[in-house]
mmCIF file of the N, C-alpha and C atoms, coordinates in Angstrom:
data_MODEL
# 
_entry.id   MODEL 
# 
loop_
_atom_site.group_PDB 
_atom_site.id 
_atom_site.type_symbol 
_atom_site.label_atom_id 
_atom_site.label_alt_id 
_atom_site.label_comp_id 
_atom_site.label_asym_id 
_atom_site.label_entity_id 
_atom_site.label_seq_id 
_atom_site.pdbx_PDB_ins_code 
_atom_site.Cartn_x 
_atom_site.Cartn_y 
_atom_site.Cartn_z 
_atom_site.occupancy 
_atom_site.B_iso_or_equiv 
_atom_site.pdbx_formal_charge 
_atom_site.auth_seq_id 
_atom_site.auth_comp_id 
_atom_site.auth_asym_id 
_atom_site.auth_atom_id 
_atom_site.pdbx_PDB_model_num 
ATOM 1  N N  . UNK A 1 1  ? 149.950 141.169 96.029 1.00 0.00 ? 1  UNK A N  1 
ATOM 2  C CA . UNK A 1 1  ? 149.274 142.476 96.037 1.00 0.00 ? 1  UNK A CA 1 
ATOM 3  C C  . UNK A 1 1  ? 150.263 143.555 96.463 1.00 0.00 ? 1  UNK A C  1 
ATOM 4  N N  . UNK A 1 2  ? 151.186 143.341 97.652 1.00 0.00 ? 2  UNK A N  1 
ATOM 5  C CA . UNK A 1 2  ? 151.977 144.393 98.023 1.00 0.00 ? 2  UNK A CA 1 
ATOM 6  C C  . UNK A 1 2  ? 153.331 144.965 97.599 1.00 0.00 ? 2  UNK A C  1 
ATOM 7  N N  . UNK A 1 3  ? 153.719 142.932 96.477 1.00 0.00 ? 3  UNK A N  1 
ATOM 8  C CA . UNK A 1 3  ? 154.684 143.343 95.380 1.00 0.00 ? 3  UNK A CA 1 
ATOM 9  C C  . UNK A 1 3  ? 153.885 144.390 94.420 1.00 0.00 ? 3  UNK A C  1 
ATOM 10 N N  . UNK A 1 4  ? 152.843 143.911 93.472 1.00 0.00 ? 4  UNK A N  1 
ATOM 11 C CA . UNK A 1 4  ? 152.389 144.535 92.722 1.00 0.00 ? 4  UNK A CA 1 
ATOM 12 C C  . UNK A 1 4  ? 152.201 146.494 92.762 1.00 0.00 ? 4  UNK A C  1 
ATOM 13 N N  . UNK A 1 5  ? 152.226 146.394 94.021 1.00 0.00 ? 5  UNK A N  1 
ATOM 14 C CA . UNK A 1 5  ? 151.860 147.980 94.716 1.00 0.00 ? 5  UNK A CA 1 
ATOM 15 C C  . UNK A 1 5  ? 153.213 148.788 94.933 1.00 0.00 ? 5  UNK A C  1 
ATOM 16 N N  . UNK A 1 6  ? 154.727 147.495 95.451 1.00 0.00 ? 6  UNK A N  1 
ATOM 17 C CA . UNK A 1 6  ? 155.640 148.250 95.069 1.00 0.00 ? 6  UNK A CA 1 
ATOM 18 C C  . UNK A 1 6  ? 156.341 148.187 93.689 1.00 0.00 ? 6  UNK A C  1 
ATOM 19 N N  . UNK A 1 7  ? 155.939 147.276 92.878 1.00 0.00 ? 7  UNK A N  1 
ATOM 20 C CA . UNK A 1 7  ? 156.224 147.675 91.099 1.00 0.00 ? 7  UNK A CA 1 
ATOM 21 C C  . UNK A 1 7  ? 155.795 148.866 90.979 1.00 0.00 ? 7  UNK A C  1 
ATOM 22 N N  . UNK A 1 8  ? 154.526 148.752 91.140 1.00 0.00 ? 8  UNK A N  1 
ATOM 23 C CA . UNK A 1 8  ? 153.692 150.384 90.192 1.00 0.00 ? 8  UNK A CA 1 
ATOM 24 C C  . UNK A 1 8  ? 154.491 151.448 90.460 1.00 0.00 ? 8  UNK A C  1 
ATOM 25 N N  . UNK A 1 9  ? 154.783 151.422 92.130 1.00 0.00 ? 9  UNK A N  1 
ATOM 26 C CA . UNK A 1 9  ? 155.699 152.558 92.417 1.00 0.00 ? 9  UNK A CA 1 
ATOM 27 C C  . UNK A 1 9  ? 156.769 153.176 92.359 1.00 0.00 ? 9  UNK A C  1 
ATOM 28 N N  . UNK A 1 10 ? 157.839 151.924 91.795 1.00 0.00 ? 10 UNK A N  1 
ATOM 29 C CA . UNK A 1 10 ? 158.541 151.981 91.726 1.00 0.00 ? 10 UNK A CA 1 
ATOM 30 C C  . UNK A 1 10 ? 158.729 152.085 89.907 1.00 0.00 ? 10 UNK A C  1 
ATOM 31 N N  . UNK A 1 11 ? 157.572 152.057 88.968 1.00 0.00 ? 11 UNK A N  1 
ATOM 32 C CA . UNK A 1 11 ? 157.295 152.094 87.864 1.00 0.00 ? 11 UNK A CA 1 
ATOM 33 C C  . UNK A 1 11 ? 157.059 153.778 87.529 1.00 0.00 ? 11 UNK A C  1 
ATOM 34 N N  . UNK A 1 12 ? 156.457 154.247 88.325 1.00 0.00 ? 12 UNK A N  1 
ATOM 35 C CA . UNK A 1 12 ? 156.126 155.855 88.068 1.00 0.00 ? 12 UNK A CA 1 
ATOM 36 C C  . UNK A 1 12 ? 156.913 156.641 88.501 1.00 0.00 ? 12 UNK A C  1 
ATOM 37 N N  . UNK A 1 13 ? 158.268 156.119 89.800 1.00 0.00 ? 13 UNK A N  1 
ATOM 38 C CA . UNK A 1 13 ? 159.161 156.783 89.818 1.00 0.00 ? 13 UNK A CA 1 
ATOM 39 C C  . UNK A 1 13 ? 160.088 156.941 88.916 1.00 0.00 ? 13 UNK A C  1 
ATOM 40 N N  . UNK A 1 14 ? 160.334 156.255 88.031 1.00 0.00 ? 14 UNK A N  1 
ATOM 41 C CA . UNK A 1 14 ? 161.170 155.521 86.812 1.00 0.00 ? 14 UNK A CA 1 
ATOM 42 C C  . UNK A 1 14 ? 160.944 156.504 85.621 1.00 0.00 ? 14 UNK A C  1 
ATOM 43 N N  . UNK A 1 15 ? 159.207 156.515 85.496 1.00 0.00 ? 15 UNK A N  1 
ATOM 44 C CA . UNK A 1 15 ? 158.538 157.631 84.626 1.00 0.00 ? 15 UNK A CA 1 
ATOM 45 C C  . UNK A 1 15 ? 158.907 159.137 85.324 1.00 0.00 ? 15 UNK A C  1 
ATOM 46 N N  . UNK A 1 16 ? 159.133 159.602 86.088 1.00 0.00 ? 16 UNK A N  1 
ATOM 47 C CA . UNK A 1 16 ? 159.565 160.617 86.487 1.00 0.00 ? 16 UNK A CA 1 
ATOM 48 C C  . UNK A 1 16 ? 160.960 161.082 86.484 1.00 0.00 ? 16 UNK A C  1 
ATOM 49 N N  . UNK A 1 17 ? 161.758 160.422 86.761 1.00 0.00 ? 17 UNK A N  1 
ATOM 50 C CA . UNK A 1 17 ? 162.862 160.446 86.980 1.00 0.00 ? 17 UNK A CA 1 
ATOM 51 C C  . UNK A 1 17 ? 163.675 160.506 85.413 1.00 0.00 ? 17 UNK A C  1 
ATOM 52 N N  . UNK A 1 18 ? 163.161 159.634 84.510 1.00 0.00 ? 18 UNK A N  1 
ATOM 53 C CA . UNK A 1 18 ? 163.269 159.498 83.169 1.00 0.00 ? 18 UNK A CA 1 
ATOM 54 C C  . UNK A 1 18 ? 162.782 161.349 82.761 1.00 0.00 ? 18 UNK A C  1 
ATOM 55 N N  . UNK A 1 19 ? 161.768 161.446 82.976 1.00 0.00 ? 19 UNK A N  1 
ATOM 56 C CA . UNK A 1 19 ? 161.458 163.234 82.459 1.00 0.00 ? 19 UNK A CA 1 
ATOM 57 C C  . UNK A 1 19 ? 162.178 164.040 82.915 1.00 0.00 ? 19 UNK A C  1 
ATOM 58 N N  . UNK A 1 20 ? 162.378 163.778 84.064 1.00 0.00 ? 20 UNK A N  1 
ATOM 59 C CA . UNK A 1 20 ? 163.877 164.965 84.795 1.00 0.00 ? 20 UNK A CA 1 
ATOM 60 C C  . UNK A 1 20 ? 165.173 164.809 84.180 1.00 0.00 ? 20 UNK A C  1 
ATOM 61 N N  . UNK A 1 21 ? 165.439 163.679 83.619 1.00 0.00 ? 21 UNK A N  1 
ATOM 62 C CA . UNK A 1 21 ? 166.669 163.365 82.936 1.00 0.00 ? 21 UNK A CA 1 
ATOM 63 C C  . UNK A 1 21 ? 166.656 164.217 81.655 1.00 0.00 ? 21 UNK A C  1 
ATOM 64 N N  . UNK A 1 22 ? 165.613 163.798 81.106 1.00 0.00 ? 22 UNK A N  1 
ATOM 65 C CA . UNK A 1 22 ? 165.226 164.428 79.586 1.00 0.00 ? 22 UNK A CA 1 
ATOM 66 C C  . UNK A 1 22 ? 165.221 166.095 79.626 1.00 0.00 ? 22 UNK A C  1 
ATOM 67 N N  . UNK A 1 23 ? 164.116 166.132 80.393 1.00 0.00 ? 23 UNK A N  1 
ATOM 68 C CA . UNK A 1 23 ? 164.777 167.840 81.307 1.00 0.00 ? 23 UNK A CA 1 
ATOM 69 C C  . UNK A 1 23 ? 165.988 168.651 81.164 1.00 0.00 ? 23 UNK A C  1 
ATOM 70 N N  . UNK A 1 24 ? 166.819 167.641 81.573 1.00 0.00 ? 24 UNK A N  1 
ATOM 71 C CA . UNK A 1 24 ? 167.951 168.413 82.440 1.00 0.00 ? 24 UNK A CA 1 
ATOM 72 C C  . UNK A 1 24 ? 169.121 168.428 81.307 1.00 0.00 ? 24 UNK A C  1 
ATOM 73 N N  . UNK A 1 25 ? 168.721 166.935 80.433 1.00 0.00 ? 25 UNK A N  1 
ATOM 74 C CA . UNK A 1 25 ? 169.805 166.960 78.834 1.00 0.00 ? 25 UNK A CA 1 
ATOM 75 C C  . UNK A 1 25 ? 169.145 167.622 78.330 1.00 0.00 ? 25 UNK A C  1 
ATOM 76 N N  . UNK A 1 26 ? 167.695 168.375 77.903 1.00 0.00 ? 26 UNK A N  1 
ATOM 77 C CA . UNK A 1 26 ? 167.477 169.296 76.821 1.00 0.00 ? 26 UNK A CA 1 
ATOM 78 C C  . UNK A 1 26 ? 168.238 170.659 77.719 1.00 0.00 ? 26 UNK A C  1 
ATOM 79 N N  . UNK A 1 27 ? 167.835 171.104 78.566 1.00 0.00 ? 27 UNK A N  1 
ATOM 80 C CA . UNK A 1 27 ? 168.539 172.433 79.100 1.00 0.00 ? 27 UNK A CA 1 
ATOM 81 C C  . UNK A 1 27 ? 169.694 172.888 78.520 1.00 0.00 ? 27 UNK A C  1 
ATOM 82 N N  . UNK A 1 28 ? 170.948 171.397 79.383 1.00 0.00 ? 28 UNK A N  1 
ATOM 83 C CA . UNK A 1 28 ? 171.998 171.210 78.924 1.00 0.00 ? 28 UNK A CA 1 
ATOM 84 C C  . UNK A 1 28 ? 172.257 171.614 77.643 1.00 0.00 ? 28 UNK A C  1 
ATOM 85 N N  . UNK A 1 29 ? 171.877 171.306 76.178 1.00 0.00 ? 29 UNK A N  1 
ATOM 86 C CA . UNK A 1 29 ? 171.740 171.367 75.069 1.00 0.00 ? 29 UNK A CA 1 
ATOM 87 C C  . UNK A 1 29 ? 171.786 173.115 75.207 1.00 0.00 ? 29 UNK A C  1 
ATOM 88 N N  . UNK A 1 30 ? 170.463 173.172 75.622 1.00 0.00 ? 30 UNK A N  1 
ATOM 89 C CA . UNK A 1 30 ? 170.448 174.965 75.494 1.00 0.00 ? 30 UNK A CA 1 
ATOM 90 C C  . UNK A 1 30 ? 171.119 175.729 75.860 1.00 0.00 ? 30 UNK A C  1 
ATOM 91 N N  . UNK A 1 31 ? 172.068 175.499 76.596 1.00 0.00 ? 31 UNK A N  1 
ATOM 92 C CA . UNK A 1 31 ? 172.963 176.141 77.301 1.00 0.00 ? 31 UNK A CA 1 
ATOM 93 C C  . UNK A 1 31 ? 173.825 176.349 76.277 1.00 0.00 ? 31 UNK A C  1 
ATOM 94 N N  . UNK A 1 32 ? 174.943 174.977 76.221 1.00 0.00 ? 32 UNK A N  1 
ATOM 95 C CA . UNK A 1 32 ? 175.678 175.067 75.099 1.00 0.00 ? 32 UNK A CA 1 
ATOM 96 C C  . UNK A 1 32 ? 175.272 175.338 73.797 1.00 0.00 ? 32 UNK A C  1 
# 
């Protein structure tokens, strides 16, 4: 149960962190 609870969490940080990436290379793009 308390693995499972730190997957998820460590699953939606992953999902976040992944969008900030994507973020930060489209910007990038716009810049140049």
């Amino acid at each position: 149960s308390f693995l499972k609870y730190i997957n998820r969490h460590i699953q939606n940080n992953l999902l976040m962190i992944s969008f900030f990436f994507i973020f930060f290379i489209l910007s990038l793009k716009h810049c140049f």
